[in-house]
N, C-alpha and C positions, 0 to 999 in steps of 0.2 A: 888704662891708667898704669903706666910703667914703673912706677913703684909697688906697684902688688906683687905679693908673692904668689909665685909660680903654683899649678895646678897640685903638684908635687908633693908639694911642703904641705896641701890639706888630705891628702891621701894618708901622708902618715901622722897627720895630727889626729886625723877623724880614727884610724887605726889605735893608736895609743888611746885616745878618750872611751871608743868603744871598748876594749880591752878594761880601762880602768872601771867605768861604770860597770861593768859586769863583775869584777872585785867586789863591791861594793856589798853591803848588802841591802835586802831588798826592803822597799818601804814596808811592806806587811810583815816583814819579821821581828816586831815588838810585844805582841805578846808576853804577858809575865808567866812564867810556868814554876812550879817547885814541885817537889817530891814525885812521888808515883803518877806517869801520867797514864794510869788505868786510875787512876783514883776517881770518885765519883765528885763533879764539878760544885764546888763551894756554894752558898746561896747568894745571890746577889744585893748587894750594899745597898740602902735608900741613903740618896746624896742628900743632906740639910741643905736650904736655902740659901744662895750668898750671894752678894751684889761684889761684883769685879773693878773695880778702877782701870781704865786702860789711860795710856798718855804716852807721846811720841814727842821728839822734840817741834816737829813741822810735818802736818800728812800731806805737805803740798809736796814733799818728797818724797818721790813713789818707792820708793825704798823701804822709807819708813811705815806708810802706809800699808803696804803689805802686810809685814809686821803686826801693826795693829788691827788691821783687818782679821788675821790670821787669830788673834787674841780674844778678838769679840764673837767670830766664828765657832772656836773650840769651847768657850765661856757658855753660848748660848747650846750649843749643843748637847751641856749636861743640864740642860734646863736651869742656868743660872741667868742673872740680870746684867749689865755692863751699864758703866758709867764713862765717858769716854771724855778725854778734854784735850785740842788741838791748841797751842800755845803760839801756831803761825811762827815759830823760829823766833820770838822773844824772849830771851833769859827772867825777866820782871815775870811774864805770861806764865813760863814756868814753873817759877817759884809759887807766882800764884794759884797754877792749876795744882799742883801737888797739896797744897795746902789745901782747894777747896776739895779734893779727892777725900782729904784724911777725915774733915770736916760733916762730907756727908754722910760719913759713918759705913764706908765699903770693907768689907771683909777680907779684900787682898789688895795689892795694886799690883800689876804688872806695868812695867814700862822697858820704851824700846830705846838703846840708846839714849837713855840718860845721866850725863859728866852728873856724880852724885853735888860739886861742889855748885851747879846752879839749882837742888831743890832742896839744900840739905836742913835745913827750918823743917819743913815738910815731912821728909827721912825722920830727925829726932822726934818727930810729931807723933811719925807713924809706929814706931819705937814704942813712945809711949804708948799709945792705946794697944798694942798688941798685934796693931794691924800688919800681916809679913808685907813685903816688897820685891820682886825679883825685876831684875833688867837683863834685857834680851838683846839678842841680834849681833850689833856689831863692839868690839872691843868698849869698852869706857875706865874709867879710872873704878879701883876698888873701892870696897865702901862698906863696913863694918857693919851699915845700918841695912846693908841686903842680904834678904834672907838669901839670894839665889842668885850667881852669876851664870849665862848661859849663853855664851860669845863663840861667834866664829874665832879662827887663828889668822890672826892678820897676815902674818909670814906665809904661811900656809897659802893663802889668798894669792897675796903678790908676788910666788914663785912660780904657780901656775902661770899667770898670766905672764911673769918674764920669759919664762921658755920658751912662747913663742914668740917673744918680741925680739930674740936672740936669734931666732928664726927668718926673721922677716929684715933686719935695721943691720947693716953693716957697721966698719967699725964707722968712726966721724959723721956719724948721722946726727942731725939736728933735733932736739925736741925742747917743745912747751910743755910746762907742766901746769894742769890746775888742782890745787889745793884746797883744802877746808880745814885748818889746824885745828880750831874751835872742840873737835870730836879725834878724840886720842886714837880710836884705828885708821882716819884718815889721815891723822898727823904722820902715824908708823910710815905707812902710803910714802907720802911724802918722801919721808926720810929712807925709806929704802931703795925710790927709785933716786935719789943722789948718789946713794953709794954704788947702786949696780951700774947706772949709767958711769961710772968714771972704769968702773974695772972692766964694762963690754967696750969702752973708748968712742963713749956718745958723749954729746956737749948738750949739756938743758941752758938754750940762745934764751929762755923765755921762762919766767913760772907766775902765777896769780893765786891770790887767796879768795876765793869765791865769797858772795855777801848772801850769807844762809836765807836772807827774809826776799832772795832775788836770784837764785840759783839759774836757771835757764838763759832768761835774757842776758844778766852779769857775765856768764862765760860766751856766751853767744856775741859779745864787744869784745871783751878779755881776747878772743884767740883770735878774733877780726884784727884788732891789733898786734899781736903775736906776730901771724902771718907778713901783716904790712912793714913791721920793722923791723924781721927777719924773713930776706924772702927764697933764704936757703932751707928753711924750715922743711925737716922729711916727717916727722910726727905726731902727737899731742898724745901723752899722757894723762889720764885720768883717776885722779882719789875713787871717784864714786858714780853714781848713777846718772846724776844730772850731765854729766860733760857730755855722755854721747850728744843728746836732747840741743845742747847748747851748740857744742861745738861741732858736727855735722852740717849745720846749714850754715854757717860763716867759710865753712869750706866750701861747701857747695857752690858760695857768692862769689868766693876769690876763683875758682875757677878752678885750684890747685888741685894736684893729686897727690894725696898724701893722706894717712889714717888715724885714727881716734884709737886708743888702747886704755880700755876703763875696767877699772873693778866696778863689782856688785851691778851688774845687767839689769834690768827690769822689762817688763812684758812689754813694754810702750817704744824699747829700742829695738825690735824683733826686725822692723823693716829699714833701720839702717845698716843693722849687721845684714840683712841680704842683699844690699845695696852697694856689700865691699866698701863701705866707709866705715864702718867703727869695728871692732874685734874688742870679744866683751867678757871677762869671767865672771858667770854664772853661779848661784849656792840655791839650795832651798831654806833660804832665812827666815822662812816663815815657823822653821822646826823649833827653833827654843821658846817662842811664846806659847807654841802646842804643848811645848816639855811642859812650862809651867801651868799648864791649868791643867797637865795631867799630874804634874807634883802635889798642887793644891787639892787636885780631888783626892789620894790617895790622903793627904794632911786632914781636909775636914771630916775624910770617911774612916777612917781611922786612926789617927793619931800621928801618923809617922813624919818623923821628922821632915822638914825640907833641906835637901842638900845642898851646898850652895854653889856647887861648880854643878853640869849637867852632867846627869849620869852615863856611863860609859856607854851603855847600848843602846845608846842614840849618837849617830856620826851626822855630821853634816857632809851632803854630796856637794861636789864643786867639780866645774868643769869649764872648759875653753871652748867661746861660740863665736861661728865667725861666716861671712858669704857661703860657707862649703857646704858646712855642717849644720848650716840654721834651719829649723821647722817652727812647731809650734812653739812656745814658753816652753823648757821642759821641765820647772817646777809649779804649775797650779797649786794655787791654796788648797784645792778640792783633792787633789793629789796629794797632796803631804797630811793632810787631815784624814782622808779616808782609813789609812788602816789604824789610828788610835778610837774615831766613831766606832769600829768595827770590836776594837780591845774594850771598851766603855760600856757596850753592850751586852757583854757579856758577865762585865762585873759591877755592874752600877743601875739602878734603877733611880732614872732624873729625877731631879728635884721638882718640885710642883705641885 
């Protein structure tokens, strides 16, 4: 496939990435510690009972799903109950699950990405009765009525994954982009690969705004045509998760060689990226739904405020995966969970 970059260029991507991940710090270094630690260890909290609201905007996006998986996971793990409602990518559905969330009388709600302006009925709802709110995961619009915002850095996101697209695409390189404006960090998405594309001196022949209640197949035609009515195409840009999924077998069909460049990876891309068709940045986004039901237990076990950006000493890992360097997922839910089970343990006796 003569457009792939050289063996070369993953040598010192896999170099730099291992180097960065070793920065990092490690998932078990969350424990909370203060004062003397010869001191003798405090007595353990009995957690009160509390039913969870979870809601995503569509779990048919494995993006999102995660997320909420990650939500109902950590929820159950301190012996609490989850209420979960999938809205299938309907704004009406939304609006409705938020309401019926507030309705059945849940103690919190977490949600993953959700624009507050399609539940915000719901929000003032939850408002009133006292019920907090946090939204997780990826960028959304602010929102007065959340207790707790706890978002990746979109920039942040899509400079990893430019650098090596800088890497790989000369200047006058062709690319498709697909879009999802609907959700404000895909929109960022978007709007950032306009502007880098004109100063690396790439032309986007092609862009599409994906139809959220049809994400796979939709891009899966979208780049089919892309290709067909530009057949100088060297690229495909991706917002989000679904584009690999989509647009890898419309490549495959044409015949082309040519790569997928997507934010937010998931478990289910693992063997296109070894396939040298897609190149995928990676996060463990399953971390701020954990944040918040470790916010929340610290709230209903003692009092303490919820913050409403995510506390400092929790980073989100992000990393660049691609044929070289691809193995297993290397964020597991089971992995980013484990060492707050481990912190909970010690200071919480479940609910029950």
């Amino acid at each position: 496939m003569g457009r792939r970059p050289k063996a070369r260029y993953a040598v010192a991507v896999l170099a730099a990435l291992v180097a960065g991940v070793m920065a990092l710090p490690a998932f078990g270094q969350i424990a909370r510690t203060s004062g003397n630690p010869a001191a003798a260890p405090q007595a353990k909290i009995k957690l009160p009972k509390k039913t969870i609201g979870i809601m995503g905007p569509v779990d048919a996006a494995e993006i999102i799903k995660l997320s909420t998986d990650a939500t109902d996971q950590a929820a159950k793990a301190l012996g609490w109950k989850t209420v979960r409602v999938d809205p299938g990518g309907d704004p009406a559905k939304m609006a409705a699950g938020m309401t019926s969330l507030v309705n059945a009388k849940v103690d919190a709600i977490v949600l993953t990405t959700m624009e507050p302006a399609w539940v915000q009925s719901g929000l003032r709802a939850a408002k009133a009765r006292g019920i907090p709110v946090i939204d997780v995961h990826t960028l959304t619009q602010s929102s007065p009525l959340f207790a707790g915002e706890y978002f990746l850095d979109p920039p942040t996101e899509f400079g990893l994954l430019l650098a090596r697209m800088k890497q790989d695409l000369p200047r006058g390189s062709q690319i498709g982009a697909i879009n999802l404006p609907q959700f404000l960090n895909a929109k960022i998405a978007g709007d950032l690969i306009k502007t880098a594309a004109k100063q690396a001196g790439w032309k986007i022949v092609a862009s599409h705004d994906a139809d959220l209640q049809n994400l796979v197949p939709d891009t899966q035609r979208a780049v089919g045509d892309m290709m067909r009515a530009n057949p100088g195409i060297d690229a495909i840009f991706g917002c989000c998760d679904f584009v690999p999924p989509g647009a890898v077998p419309a490549i495959r069909a044409s015949g082309k060689d040519i790569r997928v460049y997507a934010l937010h990876g998931i478990p289910s891309v693992i063997p296109q990226v070894k396939s040298g068709f897609a190149v995928v940045e990676i996060a463990d986004y399953q971390l701020g739904a954990i944040v918040a039901i470790d916010v929340l237990a610290q709230h209903f076990a003692t009092g303490a405020k919820i913050p409403k950006t995510m506390p400092s000493k929790y980073r989100y890992h992000m990393l660049v995966v691609d044929q070289f360097n691809a193995g297993a997922y290397p964020f597991p839910t089971a992995k980013v969970l484990a060492p707050f089970k481990a912190m909970w343990a010690k200071l919480y006796i479940k609910a029950g």
